[in-house]
N, C-alpha and C positions, 0 to 999 in steps of 0.2 A: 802702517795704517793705524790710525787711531781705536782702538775699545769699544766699542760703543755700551749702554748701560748694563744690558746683562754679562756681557765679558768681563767688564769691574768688577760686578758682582761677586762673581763665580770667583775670579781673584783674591778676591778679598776673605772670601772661603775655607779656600784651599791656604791661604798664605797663613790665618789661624793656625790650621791644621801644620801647616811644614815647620812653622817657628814655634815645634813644642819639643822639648829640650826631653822631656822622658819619653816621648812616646813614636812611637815609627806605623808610621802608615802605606798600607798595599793598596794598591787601584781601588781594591773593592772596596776598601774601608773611606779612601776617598769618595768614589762617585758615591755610597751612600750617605757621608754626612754635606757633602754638595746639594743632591736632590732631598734630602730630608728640609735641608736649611727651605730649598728653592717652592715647595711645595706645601710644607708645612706652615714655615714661617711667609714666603711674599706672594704662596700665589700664582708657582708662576712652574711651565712646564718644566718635568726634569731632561736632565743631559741623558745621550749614549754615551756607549766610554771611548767612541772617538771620538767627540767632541772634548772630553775629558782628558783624552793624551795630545790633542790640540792647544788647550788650555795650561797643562804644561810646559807643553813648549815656550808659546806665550811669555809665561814667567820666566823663561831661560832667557829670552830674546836680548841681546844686548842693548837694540835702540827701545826695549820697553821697560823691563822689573831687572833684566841682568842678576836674575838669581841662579844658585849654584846649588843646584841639587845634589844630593847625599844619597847614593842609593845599595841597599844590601840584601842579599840574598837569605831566604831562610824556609828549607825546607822547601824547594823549588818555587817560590814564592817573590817579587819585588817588594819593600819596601823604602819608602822614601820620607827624607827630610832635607833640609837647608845644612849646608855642611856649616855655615858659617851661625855660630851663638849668636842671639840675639839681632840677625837680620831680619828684616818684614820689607816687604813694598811700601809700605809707608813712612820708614823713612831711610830710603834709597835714594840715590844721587840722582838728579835729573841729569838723562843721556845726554850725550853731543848730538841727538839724533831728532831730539826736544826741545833742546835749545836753538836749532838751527832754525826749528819751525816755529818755537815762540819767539825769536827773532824777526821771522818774515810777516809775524800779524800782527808783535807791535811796529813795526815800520808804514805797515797797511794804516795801522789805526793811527799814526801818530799824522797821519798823511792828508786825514778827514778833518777840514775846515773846523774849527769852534769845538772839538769833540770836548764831551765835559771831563775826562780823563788825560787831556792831554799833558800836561804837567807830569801827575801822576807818572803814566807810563815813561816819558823820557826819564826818570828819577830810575825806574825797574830798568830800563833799557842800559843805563850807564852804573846799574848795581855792581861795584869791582866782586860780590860776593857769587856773580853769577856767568862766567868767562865766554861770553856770545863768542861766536867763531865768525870771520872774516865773512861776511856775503859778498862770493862772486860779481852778481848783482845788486844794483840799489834800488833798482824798481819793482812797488809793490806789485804782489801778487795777488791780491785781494779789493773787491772793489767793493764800498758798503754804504748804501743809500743813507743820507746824514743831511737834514735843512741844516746848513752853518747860520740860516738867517733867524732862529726861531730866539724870540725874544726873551731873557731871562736865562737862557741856560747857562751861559758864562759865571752870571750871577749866582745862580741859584741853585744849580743843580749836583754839584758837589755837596755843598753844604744838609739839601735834603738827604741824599744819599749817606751823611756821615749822622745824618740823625736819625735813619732808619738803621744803620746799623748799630750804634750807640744808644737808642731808645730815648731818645730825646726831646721833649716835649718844644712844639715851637709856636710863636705868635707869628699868622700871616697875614699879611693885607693883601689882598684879592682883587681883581676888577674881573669881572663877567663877560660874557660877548655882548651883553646888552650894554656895558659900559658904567654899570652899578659896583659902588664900590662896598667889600664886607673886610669884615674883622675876623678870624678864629685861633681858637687856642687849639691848636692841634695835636691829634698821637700817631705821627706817621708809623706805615709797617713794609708797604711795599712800594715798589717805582714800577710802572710799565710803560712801554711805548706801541703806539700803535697809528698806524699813517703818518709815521713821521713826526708823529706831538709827544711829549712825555708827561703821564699824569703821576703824580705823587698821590700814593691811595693809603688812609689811614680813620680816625675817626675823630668830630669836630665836639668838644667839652659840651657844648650848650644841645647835642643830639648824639648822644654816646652810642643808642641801640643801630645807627646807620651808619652803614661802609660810606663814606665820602672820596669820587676822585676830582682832585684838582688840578689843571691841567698846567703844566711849569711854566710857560710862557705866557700866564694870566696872571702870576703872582711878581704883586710890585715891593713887597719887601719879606723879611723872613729874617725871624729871631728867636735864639735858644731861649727858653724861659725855667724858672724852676719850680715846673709841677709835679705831682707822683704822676709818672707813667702809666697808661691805662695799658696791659699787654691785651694779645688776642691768640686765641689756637686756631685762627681759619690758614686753612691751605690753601694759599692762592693761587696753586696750579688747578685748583678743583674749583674755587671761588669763581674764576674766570673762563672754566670749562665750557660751562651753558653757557655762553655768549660770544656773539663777535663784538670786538673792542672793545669798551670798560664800563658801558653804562648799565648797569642792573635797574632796572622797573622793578620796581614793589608790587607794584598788580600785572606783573606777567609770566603768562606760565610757560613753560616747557612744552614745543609745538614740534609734532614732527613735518617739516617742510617740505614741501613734493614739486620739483624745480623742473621745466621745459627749456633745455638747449636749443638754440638753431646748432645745425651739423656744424657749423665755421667753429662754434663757440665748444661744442660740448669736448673736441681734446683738450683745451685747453685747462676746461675745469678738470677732466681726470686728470693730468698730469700736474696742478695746482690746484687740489683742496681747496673749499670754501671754506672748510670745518673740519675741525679732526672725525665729528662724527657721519663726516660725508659715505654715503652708501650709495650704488646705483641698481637702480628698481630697474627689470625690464616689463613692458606693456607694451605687447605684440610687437614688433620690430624695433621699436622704440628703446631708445633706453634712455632713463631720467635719473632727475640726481635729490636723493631726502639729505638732507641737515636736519640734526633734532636740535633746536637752540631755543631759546626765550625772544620774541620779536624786541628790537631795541631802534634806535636810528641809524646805528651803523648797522645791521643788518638792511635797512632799507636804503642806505648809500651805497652801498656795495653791489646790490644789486641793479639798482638804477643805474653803476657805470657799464653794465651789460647792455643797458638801454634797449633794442628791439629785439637783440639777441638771446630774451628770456623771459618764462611767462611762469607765474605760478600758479600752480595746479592746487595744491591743499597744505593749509585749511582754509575755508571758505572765509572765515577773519582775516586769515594776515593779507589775502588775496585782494580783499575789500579794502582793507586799508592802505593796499597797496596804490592799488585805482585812483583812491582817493588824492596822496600824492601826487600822484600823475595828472592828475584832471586838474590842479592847483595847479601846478606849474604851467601848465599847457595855457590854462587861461591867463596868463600874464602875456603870454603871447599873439593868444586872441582879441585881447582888448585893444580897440581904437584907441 
């Protein structure tokens, strides 16, 4: 089974600690410089020391790190290191046990109409540096929601992506959903996708001080140019925190959201989050669902695919403008 992030972590730790050539480490000396790292430095709770002979193991695992611990006694005491010089997990051989399964998800992915990677991966697929093992089966085992029909990706989307990772300043020609056509000299930084559309998010020369996302299937052409790079230090996993989908409002604040399920609907949101920072409030029998986000339009898309199945309670704003939506659309349908 895969790591998930604090198991890396702690990994990455301990593998410090085992590939030091002078020094020999006991449990204790371990689970201390693990929870010193875990608490000190990120924050985060420490280990038991079964957790900590768990994590060893781990490192032994053959289909994971396949390392070879060195262990010796002293004064009724264990201590341990990496028998082999100069080993780490990081650069250890990927298993047969890795490759079988990096195998069955680029097959998944190479399987997805239009994917903007497909190239790409068939090139890693057929790497002679990388010895994939025979699959039993040819049918993927992963199924992963992709428009192959969305306009420009083919075109365009590689090329953003290689200029986000190369820092590379580009000129784009634009059309809008209004069908308005612009120019910009752009500094892309990140790509995200959301309902299915991919925005390219970075900042536009002629408005430095503003996040710009452009959505890939709007842009009609795209060219490297040679300007200085404008770089950025926002963390876009925090960037993108307060909100659902990509549009940040300049005059909108941080709302904690106080959500009414009908019974059909409310499993559904527990077991699919609206929001990472979904919580459920009880009130008397009831039980309701808060999101703390910034109101945006995809917040109020989303909620309207609930349709009669949800009412918002607070704040007495987002509620109102919520209405208000609702009363727009309705009248289109009242009108003779």
């Amino acid at each position: 089974m895969p790591l998930n992030k604090n198991q890396q972590i702690r990994a990455q730790i301990l593998d410090r600690c085992l590939s030091n050539v002078i020094k020999w480490y006991s449990i204790d000396d371990l689970l201390n410089h693990v929870n010193d790292h875990l608490v000190q430095e990120m924050a985060i709770e420490p280990i038991s020391r079964r957790t900590l002979y768990t994590d060893l193991e781990r490192l032994q695992d053959p289909d994971l790190y396949n390392a070879d611990l060195e262990k010796k006694t002293i004064n009724r005491k264990v201590y341990y290191r990496y028998r082999q010089k100069g080993f780490s997990i990081t650069n250890s051989p990927i298993t047969p046990q890795q490759l079988t399964e990096l195998q069955h998800i680029l097959l998944s992915l190479e399987r997805v109409s239009n994917f903007p990677f497909g190239d790409w991966l068939d090139a890693l697929r057929k790497n002679e540096h990388l010895p994939f093992p025979k699959l039993s089966s040819k049918q993927a085992l992963i199924s992963i929601e992709h428009n192959p029909d969305l306009i420009g990706m083919a075109a365009f989307f590689v090329k953003a992506f290689q200029a986000v990772v190369n820092q590379q300043v580009l000129s784009i020609d634009y059309r809008d959903f209004t069908g308005t056509d612009y120019s910009y000299t752009f500094h892309p930084y990140y790509l995200k996708q959301y309902n299915q559309r991919w925005f390219l998010i970075g900042r536009q020369e002629a408005a430095p001080d503003t996040i710009w996302n452009l959505a890939i299937d709007r842009i009609q052409n795209l060219t490297p140019v040679q300007h200085p790079f404008i770089p950025t230090s926002i963390d876009f996993d925090d960037y993108f925190y307060d909100i659902i989908g990509v549009t940040h409002q300049a005059d909108s604040q941080l709302e904690k959201i106080l959500l009414r399920f009908s019974e059909e609907t409310l499993p559904y949101v527990l077991t699919k989050p609206l929001h990472p920072s979904q919580k459920t409030r009880k009130q008397g029998s009831e039980t309701l669902i808060q999101i703390t986000v910034k109101p945006n339009y995809e917040l109020y898309s989303l909620l309207r695919s609930f349709g009669k199945n949800v009412e918002i309670l607070e704040p007495t704003s987002v509620r109102e403008a919520f209405v208000a939506e609702l009363k727009e659309a309705l009248d289109i349908y009242l009108q003779v």
